[in-house]
C-alpha positions in Angstrom: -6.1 -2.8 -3.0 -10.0 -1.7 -2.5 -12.2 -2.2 -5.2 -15.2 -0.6 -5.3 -18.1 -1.0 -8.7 -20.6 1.7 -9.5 -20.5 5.1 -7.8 -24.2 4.2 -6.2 -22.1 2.6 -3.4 -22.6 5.4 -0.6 -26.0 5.8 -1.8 -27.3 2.1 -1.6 -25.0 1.8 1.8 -27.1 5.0 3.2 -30.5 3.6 2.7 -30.0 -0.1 3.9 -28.5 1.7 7.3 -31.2 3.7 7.3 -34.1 1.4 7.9 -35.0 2.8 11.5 -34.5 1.4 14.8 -37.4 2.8 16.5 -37.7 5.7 14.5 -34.5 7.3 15.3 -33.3 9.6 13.1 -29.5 9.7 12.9 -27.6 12.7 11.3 -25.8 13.0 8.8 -26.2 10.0 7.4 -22.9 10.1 5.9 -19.3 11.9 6.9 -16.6 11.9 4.1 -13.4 13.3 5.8 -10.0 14.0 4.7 -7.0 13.7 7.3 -3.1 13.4 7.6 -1.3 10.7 9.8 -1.3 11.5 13.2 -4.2 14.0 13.1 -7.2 14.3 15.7 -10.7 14.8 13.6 -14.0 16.0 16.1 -17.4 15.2 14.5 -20.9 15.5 15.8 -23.8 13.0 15.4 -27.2 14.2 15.8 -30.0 11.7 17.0 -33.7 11.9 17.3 -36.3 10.2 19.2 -39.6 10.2 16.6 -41.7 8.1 18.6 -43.7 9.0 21.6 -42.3 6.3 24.1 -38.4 6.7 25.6 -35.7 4.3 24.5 -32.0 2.9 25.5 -30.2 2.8 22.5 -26.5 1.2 21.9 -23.9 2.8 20.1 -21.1 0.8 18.4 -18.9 1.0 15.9 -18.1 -1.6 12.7 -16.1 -1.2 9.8 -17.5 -2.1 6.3 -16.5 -3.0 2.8 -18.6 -2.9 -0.4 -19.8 -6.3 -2.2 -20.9 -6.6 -5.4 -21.7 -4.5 -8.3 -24.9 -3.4 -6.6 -22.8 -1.7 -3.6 -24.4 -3.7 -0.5 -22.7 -2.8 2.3 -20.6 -6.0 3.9 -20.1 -5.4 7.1 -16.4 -7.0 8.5 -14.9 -8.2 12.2 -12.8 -5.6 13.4 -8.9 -5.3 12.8 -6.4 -3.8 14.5 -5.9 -1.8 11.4 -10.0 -0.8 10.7 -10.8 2.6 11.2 -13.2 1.5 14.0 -10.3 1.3 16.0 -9.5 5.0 15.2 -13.0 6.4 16.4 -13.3 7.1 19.7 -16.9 7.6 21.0 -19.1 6.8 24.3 -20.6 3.7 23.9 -22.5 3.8 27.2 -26.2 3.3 26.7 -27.6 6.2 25.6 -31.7 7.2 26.9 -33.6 9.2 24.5 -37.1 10.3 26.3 -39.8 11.3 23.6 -39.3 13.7 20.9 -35.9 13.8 22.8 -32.6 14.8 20.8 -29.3 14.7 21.4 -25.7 15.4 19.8 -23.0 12.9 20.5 -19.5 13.9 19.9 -16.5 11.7 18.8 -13.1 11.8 17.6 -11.1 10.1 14.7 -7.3 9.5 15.8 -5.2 9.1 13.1 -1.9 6.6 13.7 1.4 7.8 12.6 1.5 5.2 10.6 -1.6 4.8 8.9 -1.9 3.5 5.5 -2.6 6.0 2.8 -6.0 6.2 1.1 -10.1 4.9 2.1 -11.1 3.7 5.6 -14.9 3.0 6.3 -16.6 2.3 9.4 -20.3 3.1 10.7 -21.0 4.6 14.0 -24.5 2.8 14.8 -27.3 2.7 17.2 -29.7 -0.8 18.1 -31.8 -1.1 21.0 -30.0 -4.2 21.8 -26.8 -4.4 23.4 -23.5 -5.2 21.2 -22.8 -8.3 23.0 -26.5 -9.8 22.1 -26.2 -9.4 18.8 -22.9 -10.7 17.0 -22.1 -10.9 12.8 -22.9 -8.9 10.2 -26.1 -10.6 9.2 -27.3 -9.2 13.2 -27.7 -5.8 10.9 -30.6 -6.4 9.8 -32.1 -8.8 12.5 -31.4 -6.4 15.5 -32.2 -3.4 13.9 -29.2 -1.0 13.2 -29.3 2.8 12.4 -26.2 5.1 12.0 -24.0 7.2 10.2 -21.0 5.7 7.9 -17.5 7.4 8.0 -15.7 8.0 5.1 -12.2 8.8 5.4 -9.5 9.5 3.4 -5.7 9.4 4.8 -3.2 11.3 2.9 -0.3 10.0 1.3 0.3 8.7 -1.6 -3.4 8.2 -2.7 -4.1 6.8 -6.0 -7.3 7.9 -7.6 -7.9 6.0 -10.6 -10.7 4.2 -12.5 -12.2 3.2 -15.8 -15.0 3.0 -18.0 -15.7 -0.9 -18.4 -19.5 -0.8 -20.1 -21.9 1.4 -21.3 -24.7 0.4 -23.0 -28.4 0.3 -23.4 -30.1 -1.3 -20.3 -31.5 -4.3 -22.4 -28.9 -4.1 -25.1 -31.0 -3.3 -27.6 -29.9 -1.2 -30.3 -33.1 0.4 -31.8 -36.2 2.0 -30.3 -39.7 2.9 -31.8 -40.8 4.9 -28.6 -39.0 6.4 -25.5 -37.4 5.7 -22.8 -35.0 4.5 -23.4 -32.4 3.2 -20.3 -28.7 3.3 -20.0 -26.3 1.7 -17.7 -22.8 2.5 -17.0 -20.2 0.3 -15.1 -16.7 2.2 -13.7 -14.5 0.3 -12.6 -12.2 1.7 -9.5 -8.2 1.2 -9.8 -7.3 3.2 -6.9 -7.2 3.2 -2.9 -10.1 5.6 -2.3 -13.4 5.9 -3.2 -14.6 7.5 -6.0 -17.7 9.4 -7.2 -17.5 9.7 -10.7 -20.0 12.0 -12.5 -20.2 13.3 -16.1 -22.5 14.2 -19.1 -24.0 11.6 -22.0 -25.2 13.5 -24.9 -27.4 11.8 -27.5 -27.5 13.4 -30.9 -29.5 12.6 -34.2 -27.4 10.7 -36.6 -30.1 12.0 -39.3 -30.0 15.7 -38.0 -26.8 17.0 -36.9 -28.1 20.3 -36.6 -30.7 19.7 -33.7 -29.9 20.4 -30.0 -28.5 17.3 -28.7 -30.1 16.1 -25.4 -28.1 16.0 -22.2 -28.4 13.0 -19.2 -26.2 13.6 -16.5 -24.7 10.4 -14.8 -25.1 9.6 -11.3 -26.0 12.9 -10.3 
């Protein structure tokens, strides 16, 4: 069962991927996808030469869990079961002259037998060649910039999670002055990935009748 702390996740995953290689601008940075067992998916990734010189870029393709509380993205070896193995894409070297863009297609092939619920995997771009750089600390060395693939398989999917802490981010309990900071920690119970947003409202305990204000949570 995947486990997956704080709804940030997709957002913190986005912006460490995002640190350019080059200046190439990948898009969308993020593809969430639903699909049965046994279906074909086509998606299109955009990418962008910024810089004024012409580059050979890589494409590859890793699969990736969450880690922590903080959502850092913890990217795995590839399994025979990872969805890495599902996405079929050319992974010749692709040239990019100035200013150049381009849209690469690629296709997610379900298995019959696919398990039911969250598969990840990144579709990424270096200017060094898979086999120079090896292990998911070669991220950050070699310079990595794609788009991460969501995807959830039908089935019996179980979407379930729960409220574990929510306090004041210091745990204080009284303030002379604003702000004042809150944290909230959800915990996920299910096989997919989960989002969860809502409303905190703070009223006066002295006067019930005023307008009480309204935060919205990971919006």
């Amino acid at each position: 069962m995947k486990k997956f702390f704080l709804a940030t996740i997709l957002v913190l995953v986005g912006v460490v991927l995002a640190q350019g290689v080059q200046a190439l601008t990948v898009s969308p940075p993020k593809f969430e996808l639903d699909a049965n067992p046994g279906s074909v998916i086509k998606q299109t990734i955009k990418v962008f030469n910024e810089t004024s010189d012409s580059y050979l870029y890589y494409p590859s393709l890793q699969d990736f869990i969450a880690r922590g509380e903080a959502g850092e993205p913890g990217f795995v070896e590839e399994s025979e079961y990872g969805l890495s193995k599902w996405i079929k894409i050319d992974t010749s070297p692709l040239p990019l002259s100035p200013k150049e863009r381009k849209e690469i297609q690629f296709a997610i092939e379900v298995p019959e037998n696919a398990e039911p619920g969250g598969h990840y995997a990144a579709v990424l771009f270096s200017t060094q060649p898979p086999e120079a750089i090896t292990g998911a600390t070669a991220i950050a060395i070699a310079g990595k910039v794609g788009s991460l693939v969501l995807l959830k398989v039908g089935g019996e999917v179980i979407e379930s999670g729960k409220l574990l802490e929510f306090a004041t981010k210091n745990k204080k309990s009284f303030y002379s002055h604003l702000p004042v900071e809150f944290y909230a920690r959800f915990e996920n119970l299910g096989n997919v990935h989960l989002k969860p947003q809502g409303q905190i409202k703070i009223e006066g305990v002295l006067d019930v009748t005023s307008t009480p204000t309204t935060l919205m949570v990971n919006e």
